[in-house]
C-alpha positions as protocol buffer text, in pm:
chain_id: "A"
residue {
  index: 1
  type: UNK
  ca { x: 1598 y: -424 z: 700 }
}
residue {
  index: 2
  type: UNK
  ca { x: 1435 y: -114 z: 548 }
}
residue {
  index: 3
  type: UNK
  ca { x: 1421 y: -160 z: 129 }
}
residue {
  index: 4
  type: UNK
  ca { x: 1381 y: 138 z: -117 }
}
residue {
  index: 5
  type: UNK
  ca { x: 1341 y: 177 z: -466 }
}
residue {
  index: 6
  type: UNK
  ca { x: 1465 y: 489 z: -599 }
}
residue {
  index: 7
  type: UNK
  ca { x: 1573 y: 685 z: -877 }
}
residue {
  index: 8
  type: UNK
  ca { x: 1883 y: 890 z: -930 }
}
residue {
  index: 9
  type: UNK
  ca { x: 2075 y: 1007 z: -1237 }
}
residue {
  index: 10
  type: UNK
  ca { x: 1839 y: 845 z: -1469 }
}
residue {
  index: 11
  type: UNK
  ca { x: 1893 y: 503 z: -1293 }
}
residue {
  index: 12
  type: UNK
  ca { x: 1609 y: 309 z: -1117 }
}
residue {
  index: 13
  type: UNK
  ca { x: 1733 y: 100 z: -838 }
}
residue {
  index: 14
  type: UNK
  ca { x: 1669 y: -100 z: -512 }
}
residue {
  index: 15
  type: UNK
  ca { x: 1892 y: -39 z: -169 }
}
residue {
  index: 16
  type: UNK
  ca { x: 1850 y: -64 z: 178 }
}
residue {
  index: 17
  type: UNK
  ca { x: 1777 y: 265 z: 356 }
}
residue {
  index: 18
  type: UNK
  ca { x: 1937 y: 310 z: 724 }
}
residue {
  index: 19
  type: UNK
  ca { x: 1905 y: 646 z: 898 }
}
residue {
  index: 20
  type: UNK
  ca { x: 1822 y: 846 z: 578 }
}
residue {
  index: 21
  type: UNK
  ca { x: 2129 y: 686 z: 416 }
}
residue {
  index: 22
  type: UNK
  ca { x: 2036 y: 452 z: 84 }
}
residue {
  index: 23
  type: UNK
  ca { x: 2319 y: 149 z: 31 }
}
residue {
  index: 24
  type: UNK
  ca { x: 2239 y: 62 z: -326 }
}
residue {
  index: 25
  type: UNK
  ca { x: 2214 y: -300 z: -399 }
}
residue {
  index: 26
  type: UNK
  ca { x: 2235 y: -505 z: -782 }
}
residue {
  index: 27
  type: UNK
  ca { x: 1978 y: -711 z: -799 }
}
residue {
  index: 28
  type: UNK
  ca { x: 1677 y: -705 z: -593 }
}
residue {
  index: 29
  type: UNK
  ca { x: 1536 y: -780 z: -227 }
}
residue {
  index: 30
  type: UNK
  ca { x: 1346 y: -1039 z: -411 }
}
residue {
  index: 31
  type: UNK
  ca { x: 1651 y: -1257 z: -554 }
}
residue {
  index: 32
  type: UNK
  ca { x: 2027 y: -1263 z: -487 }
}
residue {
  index: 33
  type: UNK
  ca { x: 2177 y: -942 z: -470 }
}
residue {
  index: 34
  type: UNK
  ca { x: 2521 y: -767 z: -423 }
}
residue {
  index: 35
  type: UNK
  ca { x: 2585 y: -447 z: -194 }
}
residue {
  index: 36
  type: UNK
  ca { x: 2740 y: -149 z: -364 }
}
residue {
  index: 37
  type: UNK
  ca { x: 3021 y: 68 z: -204 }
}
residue {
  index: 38
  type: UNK
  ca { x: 2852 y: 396 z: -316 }
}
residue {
  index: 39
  type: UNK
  ca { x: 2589 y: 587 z: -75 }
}
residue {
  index: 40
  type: UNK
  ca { x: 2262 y: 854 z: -109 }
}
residue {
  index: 41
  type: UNK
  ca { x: 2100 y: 1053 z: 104 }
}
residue {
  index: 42
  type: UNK
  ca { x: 1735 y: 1059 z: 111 }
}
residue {
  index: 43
  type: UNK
  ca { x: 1730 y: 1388 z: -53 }
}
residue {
  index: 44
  type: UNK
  ca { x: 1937 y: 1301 z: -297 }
}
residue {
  index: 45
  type: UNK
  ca { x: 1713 y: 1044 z: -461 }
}
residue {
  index: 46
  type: UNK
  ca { x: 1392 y: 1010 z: -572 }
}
residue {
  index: 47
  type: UNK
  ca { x: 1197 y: 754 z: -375 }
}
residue {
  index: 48
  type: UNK
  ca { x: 964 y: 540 z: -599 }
}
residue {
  index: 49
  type: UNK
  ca { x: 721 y: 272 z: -463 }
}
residue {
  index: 50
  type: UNK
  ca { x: 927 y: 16 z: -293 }
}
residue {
  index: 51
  type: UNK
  ca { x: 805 y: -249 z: -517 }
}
residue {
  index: 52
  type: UNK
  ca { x: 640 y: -355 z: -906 }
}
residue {
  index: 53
  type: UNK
  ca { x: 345 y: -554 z: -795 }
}
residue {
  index: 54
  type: UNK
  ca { x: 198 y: -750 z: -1094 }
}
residue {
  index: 55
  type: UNK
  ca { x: -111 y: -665 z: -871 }
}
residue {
  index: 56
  type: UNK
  ca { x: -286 y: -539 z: -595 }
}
residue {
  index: 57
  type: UNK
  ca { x: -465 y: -761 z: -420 }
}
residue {
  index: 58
  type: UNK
  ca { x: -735 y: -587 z: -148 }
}
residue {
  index: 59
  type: UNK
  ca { x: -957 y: -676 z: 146 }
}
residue {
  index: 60
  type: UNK
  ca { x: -1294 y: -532 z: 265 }
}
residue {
  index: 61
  type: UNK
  ca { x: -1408 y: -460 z: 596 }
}
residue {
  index: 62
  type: UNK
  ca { x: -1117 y: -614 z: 788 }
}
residue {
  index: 63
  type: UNK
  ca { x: -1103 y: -364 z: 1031 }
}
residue {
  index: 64
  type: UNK
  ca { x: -1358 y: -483 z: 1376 }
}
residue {
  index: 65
  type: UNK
  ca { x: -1343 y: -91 z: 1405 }
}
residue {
  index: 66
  type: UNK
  ca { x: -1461 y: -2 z: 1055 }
}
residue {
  index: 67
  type: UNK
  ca { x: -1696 y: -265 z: 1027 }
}
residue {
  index: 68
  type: UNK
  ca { x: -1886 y: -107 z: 1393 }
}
residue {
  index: 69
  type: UNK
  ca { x: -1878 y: 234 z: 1173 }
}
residue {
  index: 70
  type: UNK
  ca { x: -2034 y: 106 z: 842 }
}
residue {
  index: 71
  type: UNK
  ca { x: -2261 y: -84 z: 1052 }
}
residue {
  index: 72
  type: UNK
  ca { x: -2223 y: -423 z: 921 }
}
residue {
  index: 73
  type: UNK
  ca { x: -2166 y: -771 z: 1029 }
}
residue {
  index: 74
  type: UNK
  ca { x: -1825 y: -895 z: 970 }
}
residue {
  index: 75
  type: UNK
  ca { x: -1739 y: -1115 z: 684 }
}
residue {
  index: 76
  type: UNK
  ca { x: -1675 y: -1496 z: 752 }
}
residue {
  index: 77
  type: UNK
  ca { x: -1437 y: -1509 z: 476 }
}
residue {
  index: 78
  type: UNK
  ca { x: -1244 y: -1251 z: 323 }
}
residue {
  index: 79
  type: UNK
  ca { x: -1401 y: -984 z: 101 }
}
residue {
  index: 80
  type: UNK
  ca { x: -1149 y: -953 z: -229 }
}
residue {
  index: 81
  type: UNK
  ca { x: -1101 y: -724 z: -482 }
}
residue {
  index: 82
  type: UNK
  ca { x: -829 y: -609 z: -720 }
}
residue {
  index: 83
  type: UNK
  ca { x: -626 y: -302 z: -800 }
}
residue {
  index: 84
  type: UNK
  ca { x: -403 y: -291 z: -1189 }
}
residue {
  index: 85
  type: UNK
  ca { x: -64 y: -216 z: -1130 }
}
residue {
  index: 86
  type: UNK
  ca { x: -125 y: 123 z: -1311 }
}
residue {
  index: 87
  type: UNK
  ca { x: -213 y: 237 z: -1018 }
}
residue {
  index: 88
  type: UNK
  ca { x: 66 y: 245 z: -824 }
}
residue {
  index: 89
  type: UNK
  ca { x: 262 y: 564 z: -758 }
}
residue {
  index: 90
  type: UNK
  ca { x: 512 y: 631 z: -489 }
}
residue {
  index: 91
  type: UNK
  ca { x: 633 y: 906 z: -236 }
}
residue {
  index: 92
  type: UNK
  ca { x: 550 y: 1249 z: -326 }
}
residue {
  index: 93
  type: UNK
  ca { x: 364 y: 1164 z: -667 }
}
residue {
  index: 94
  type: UNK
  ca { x: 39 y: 1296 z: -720 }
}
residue {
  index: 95
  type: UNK
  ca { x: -325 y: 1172 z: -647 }
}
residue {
  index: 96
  type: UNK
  ca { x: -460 y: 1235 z: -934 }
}
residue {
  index: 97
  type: UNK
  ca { x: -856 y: 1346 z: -885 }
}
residue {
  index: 98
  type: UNK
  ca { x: -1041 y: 1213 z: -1195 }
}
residue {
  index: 99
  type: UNK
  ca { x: -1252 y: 1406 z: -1369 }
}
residue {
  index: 100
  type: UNK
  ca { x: -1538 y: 1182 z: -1365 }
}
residue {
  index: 101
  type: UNK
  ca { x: -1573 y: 1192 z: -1014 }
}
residue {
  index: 102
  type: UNK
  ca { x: -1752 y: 1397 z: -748 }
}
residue {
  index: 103
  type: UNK
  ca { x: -1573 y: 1209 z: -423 }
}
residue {
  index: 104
  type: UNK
  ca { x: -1293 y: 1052 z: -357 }
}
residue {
  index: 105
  type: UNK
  ca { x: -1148 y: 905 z: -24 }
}
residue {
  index: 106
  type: UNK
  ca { x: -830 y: 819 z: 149 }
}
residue {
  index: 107
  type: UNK
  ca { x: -819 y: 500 z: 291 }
}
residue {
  index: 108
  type: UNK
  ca { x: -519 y: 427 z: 496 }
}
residue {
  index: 109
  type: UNK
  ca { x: -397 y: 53 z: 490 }
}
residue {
  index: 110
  type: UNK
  ca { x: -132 y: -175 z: 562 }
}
residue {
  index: 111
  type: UNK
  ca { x: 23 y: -347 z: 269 }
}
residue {
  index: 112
  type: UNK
  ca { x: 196 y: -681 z: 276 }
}
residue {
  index: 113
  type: UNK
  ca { x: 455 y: -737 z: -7 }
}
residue {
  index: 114
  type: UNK
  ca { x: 530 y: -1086 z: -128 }
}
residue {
  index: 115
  type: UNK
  ca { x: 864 y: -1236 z: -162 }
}
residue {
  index: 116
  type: UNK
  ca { x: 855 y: -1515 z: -307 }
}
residue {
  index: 117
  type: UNK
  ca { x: 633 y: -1695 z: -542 }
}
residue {
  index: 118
  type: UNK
  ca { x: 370 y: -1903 z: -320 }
}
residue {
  index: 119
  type: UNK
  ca { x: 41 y: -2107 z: -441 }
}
residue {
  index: 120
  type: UNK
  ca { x: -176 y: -2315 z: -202 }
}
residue {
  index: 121
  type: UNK
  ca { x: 89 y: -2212 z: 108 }
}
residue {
  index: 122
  type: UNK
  ca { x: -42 y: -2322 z: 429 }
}
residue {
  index: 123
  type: UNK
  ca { x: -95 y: -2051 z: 706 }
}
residue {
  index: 124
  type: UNK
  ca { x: 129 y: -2187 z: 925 }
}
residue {
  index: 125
  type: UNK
  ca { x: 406 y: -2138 z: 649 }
}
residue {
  index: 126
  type: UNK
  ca { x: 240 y: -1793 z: 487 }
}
residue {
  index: 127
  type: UNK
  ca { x: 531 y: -1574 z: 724 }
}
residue {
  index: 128
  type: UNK
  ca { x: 771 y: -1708 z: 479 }
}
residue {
  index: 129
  type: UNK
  ca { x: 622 y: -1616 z: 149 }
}
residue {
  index: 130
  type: UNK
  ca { x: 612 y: -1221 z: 278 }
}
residue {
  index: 131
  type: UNK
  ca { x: 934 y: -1003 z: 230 }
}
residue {
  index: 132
  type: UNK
  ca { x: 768 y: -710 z: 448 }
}
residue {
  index: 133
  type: UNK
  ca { x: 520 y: -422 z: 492 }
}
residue {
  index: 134
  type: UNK
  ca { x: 496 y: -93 z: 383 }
}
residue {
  index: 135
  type: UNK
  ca { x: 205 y: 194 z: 380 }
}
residue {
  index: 136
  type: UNK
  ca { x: -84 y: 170 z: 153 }
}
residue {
  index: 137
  type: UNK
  ca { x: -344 y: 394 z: 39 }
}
residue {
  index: 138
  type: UNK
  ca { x: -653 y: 247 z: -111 }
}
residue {
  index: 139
  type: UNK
  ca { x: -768 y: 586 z: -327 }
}
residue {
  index: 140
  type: UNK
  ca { x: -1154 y: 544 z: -365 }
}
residue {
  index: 141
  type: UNK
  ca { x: -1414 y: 737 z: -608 }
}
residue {
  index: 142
  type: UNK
  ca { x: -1611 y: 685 z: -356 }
}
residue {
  index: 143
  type: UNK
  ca { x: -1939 y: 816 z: -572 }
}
residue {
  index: 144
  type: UNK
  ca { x: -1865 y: 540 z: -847 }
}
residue {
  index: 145
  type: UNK
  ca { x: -1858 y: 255 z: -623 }
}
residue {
  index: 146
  type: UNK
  ca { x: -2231 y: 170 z: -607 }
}
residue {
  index: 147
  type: UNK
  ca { x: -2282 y: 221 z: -993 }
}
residue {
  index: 148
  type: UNK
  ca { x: -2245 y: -127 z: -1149 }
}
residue {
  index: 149
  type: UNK
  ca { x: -2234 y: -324 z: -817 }
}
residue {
  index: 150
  type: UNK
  ca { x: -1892 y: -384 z: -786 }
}
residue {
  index: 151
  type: UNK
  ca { x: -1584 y: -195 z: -726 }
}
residue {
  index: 152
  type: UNK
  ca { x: -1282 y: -274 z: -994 }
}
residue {
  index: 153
  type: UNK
  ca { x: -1357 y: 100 z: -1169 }
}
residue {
  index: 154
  type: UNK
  ca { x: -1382 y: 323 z: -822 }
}
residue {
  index: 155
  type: UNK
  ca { x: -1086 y: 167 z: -730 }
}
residue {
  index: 156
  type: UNK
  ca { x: -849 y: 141 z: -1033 }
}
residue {
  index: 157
  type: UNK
  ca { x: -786 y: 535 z: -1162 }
}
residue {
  index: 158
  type: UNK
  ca { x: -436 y: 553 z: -1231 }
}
residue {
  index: 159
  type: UNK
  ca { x: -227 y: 712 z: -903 }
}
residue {
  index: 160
  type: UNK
  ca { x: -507 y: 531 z: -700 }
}
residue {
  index: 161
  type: UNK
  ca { x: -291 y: 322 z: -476 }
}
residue {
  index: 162
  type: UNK
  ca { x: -14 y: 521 z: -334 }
}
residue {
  index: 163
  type: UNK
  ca { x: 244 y: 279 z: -171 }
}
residue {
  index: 164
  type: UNK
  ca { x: 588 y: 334 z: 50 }
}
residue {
  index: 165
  type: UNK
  ca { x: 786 y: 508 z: 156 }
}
residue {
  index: 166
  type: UNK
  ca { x: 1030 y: 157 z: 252 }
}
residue {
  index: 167
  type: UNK
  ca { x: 958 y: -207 z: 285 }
}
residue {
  index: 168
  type: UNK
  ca { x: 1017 y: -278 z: 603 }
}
residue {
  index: 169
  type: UNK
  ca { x: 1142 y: -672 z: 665 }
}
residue {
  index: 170
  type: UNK
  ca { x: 1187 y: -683 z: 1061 }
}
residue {
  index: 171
  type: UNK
  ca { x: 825 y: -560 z: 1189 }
}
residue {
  index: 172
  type: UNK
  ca { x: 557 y: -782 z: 1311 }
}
residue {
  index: 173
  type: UNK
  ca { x: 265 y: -644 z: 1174 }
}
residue {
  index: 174
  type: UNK
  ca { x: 23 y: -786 z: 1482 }
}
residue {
  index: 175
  type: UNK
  ca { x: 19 y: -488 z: 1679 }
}
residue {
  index: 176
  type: UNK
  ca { x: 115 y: -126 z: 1485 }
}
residue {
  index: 177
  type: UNK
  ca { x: -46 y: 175 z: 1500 }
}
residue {
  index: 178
  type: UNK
  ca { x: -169 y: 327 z: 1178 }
}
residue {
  index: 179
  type: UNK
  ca { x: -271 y: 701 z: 1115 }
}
residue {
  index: 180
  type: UNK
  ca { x: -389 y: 894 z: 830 }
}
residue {
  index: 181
  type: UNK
  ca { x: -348 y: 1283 z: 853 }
}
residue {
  index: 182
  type: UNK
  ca { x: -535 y: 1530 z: 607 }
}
residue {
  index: 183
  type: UNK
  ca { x: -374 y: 1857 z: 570 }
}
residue {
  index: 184
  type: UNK
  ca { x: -184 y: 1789 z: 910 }
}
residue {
  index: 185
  type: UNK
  ca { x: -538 y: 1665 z: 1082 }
}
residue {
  index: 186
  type: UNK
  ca { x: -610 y: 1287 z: 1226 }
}
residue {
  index: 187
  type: UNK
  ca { x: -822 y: 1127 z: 1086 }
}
residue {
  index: 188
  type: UNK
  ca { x: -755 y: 786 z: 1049 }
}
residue {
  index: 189
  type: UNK
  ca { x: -609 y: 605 z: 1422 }
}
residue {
  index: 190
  type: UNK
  ca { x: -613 y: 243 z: 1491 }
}
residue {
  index: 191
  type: UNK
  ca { x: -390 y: -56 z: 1489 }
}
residue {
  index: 192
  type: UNK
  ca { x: -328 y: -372 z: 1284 }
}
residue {
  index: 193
  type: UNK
  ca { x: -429 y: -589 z: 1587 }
}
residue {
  index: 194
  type: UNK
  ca { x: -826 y: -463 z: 1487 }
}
residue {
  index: 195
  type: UNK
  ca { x: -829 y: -688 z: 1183 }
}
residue {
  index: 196
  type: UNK
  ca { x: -1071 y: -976 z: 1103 }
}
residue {
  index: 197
  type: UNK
  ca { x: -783 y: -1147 z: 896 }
}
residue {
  index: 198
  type: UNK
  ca { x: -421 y: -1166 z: 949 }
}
residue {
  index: 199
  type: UNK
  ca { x: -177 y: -1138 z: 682 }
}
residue {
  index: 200
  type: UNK
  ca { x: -54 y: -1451 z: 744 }
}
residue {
  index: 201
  type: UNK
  ca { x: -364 y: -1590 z: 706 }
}
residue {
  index: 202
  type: UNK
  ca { x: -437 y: -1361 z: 362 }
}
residue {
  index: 203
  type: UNK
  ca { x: -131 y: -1478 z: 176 }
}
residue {
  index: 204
  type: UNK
  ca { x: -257 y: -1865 z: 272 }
}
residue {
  index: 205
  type: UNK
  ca { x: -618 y: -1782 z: 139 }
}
residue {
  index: 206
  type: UNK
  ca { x: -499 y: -1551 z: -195 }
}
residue {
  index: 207
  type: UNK
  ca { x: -255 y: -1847 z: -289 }
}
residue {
  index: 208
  type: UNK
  ca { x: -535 y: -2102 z: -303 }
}
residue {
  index: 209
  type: UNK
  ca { x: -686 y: -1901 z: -592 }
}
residue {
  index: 210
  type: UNK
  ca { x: -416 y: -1775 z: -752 }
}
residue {
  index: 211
  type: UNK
  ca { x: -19 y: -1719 z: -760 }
}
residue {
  index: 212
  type: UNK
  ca { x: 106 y: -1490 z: -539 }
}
residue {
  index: 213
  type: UNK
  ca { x: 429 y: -1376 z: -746 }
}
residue {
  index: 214
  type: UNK
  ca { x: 757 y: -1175 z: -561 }
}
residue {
  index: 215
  type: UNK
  ca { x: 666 y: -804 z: -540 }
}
residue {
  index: 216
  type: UNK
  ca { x: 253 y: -894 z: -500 }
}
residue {
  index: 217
  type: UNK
  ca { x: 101 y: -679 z: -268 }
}
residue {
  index: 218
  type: UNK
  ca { x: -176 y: -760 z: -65 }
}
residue {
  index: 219
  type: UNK
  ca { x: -384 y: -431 z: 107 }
}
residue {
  index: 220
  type: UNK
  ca { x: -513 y: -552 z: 405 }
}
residue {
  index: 221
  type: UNK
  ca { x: -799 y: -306 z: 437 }
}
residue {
  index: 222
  type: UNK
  ca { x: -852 y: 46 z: 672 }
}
residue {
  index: 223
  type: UNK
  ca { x: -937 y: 162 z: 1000 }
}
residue {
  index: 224
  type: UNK
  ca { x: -1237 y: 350 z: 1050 }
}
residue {
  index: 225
  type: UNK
  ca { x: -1250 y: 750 z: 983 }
}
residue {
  index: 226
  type: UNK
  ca { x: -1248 y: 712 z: 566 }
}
residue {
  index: 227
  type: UNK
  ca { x: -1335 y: 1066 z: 442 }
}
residue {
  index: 228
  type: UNK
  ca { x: -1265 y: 1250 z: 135 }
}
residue {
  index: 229
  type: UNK
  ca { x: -1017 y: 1477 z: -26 }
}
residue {
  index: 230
  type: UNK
  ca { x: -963 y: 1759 z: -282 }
}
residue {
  index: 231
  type: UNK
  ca { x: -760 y: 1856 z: -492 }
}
residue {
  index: 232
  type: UNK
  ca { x: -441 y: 2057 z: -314 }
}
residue {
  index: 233
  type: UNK
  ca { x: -462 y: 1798 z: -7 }
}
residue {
  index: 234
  type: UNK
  ca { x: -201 y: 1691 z: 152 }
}
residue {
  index: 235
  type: UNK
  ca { x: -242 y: 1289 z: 270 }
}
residue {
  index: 236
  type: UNK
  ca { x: -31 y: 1108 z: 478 }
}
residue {
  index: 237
  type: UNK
  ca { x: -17 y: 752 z: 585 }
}
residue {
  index: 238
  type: UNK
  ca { x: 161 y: 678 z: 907 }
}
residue {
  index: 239
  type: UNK
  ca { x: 244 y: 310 z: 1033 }
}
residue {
  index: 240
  type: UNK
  ca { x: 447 y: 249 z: 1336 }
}
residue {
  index: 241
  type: UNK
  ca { x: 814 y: 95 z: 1258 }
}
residue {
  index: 242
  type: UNK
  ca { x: 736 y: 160 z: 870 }
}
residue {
  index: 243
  type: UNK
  ca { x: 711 y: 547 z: 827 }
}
residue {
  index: 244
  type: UNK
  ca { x: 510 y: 819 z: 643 }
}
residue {
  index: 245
  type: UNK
  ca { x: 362 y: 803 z: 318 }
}
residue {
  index: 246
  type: UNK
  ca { x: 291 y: 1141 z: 190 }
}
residue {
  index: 247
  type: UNK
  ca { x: 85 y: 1250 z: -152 }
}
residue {
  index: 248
  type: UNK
  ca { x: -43 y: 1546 z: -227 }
}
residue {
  index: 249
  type: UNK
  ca { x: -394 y: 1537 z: -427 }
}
residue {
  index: 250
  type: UNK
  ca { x: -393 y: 1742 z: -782 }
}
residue {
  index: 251
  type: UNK
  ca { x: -678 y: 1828 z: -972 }
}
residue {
  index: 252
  type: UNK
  ca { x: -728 y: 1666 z: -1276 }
}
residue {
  index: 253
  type: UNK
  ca { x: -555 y: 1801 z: -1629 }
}
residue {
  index: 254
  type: UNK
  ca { x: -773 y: 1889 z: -1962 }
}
residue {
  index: 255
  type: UNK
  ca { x: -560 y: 1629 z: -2124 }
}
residue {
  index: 256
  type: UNK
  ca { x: -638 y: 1362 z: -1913 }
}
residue {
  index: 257
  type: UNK
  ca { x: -283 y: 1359 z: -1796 }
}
């Protein structure tokens, strides 16, 4: 099952997208929900990112590939750190390139949504606790990162994580090829089966330390190839049996807007 979020007429809503044809649901993929009789096309909506996370949780260097780039030994445990949920934009909404900044990078990624509420879940179990996947992009200022010795403010500009375009519930996320194209150029090529840690085992570790709640995502780091971008780029994150994920980057306004 392919989820969207979407907007049309002034109403935000979830449905399930087959074929470029949106079935809108009440409710949510996250509770009990009821099908509705009326149906969009893609291009009659506006897609918005497929879920509300109350956050973004992220993982470092759990790509074998990346890891051989950067030159480092990978981690025995997972590396963690956190995106706000202000970050999030979806389809088609604009990277916004801060001011304060002199580089930032795309970072292609799988993200894992949660689907139901899970705390200490055993990996074994963790399969049940995700709804699905969809494509991430952990947006980096990459020349802030070093500056205090940790990452929450290179990594948390509003429009910084990009997510979408669908949550797709049927995938097995062992094996799928992930791409990043800039301006229509690879960049970015590997597959899932390159990480250190699964998701399955992710979702196990994260609900140790803390509730995982329905509509949590969890970005499960990138491939090699990060790079930057500029403003009037267009970014787009491909993932086999998910889709694309496409943003354009704007320059930043006088207002701060």
């Amino acid at each position: 099952m392919r989820w969207v979020r979407f907007q049309v007429g002034g109403n935000i809503k979830y449905g399930i997208e087959e074929d470029g044809e949106i079935t809108p649901v009440t409710g949510s993929p996250f509770g009990d929900y009821q099908v509705e009789t009326e149906k969009f096309s893609t291009d009659q909506v506006t897609l918005l990112a497929p879920c509300e996370p109350s956050k973004i949780l992220c993982v470092g260097l759990n790509y074998r590939d990346h890891a051989a780039e950067m030159k480092l030994d990978l981690p025995e445990q997972p590396v963690i750190f956190m995106k706000p949920s202000t970050a999030v934009i979806g389809p088609g909404a604009d990277i916004v390139y801060p001011g304060i900044s002199k580089r930032v990078d795309y970072e292609a990624e799988l993200a894992v949504v949660v689907g139901r509420e899970a705390r200490d879940v055993p990996e074994v179990e963790a399969g049940r606790y995700i709804l699905g996947y969809t494509c991430g992009n952990d947006v980096t200022a990459r020349d802030l990162q070093p500056a205090d010795g940790q990452w929450t403010i290179s990594k948390s500009f509003d429009t910084f994580c990009p997510l979408g375009p669908v949550i797709e519930t049927d995938c097995k996320a062992d094996s799928l090829e992930i791409r990043l194209l800039l301006n229509g150029e690879e960049k970015q090529h590997s597959n899932t089966g390159q990480m250190v840690f699964s998701p399955q085992y992710l979702v196990s570790y994260l609900s140790r330390v803390m509730t995982l709640h329905p509509g949590d995502v969890i970005l499960t780091g990138t491939p090699s190839g990060v790079g930057p971008v500029a403003p009037g780029d267009r970014v787009v994150v491909e993932i086999e049996e998910i889709g694309r994920l496409v943003n354009v980057v704007a320059r930043h306004s006088a207002t701060g807007k």
